[in-house]
VONUDREN-727156 format. One record per residue (C-alpha): residue in one letter; x, y, z. Coordinates in steps of 0.02 Angstrom, whole numbers, padded with zeros to 5 digits, always signed. Layout:
AXYZ;...
END
This chain:
X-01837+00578-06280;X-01828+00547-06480;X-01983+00583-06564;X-01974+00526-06752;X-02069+00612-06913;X-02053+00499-07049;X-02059+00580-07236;X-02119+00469-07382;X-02032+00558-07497;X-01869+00660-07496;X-01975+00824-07566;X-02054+00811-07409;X-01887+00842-07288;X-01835+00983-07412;X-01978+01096-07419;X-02016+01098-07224;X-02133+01222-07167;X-01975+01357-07074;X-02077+01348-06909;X-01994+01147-06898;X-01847+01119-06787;X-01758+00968-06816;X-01607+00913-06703;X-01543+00794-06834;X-01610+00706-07013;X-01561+00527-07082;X-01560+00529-07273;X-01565+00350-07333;X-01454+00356-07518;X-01589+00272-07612;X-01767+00389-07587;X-01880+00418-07728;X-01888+00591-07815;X-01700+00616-07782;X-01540+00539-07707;X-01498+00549-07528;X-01351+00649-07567;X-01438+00773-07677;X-01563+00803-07537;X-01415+00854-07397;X-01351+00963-07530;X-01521+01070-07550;X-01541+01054-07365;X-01380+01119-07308;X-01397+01247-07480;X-01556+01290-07525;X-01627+01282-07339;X-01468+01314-07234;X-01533+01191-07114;X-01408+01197-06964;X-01464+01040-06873;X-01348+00861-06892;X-01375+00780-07048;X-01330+00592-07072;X-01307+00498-07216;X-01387+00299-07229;X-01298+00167-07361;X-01260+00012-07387;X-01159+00060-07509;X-00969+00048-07432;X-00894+00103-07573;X-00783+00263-07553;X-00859+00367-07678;X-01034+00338-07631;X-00988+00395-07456;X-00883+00536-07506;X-01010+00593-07615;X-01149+00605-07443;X-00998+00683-07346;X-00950+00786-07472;X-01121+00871-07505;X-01147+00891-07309;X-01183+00754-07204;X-01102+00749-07059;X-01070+00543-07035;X-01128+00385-07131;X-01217+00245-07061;X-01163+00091-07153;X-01333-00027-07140;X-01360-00140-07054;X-01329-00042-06910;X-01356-00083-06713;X-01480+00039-06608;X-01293+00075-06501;X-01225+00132-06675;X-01373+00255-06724;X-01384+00310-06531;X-01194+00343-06516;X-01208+00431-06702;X-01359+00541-06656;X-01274+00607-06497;X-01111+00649-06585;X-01181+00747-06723;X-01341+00829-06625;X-01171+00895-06514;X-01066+00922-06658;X-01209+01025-06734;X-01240+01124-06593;X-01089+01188-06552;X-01033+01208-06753;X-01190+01333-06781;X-01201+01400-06607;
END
């Protein structure tokens, strides 16, 4: 079963209470108080949050996909994506996640 939090804001996903597990996050590029990018970088940094963490643009070009990658995300989801795409890209990472920080 997925159960979804959604965060208005990007502050919100980086200054979780610890006691929050989260399997996986999707950063859209474009969120208000800072860029998606930025906000993988303090989560991976600042946080050391261990959990998959995937990248959404619609942006294709390689820099701006390089830069999420590049800062920690795990994948990119290029939008407009299909359910099958976000499924199939969930279960990879949650997997890859696990058994990278296991």
């Amino acid at each position: 079963a997925i159960v979804v939090k959604d965060a208005s804001t990007n502050d919100n996903i980086v200054i979780p209470p610890k006691r929050r597990k989260y399997d996986a996050i999707l950063i859209d590029n474009f969120m208000p108080v800072m860029s998606g990018p930025e906000t993988v970088l303090r989560l991976r940094d600042n946080l050391h949050y261990q959990g998959a963490l995937i990248g959404i643009t619609g942006n294709i070009l390689p820099d701006s996909l390089a830069e999420f990658t590049g800062r920690g995300a795990q994948k990119m989801l290029l939008k407009p994506f299909t359910s099958r795409e976000l499924q199939t890209t969930l279960d990879t990472c949650i997997h890859e996640s696990k058994v990278k920080f296991a």
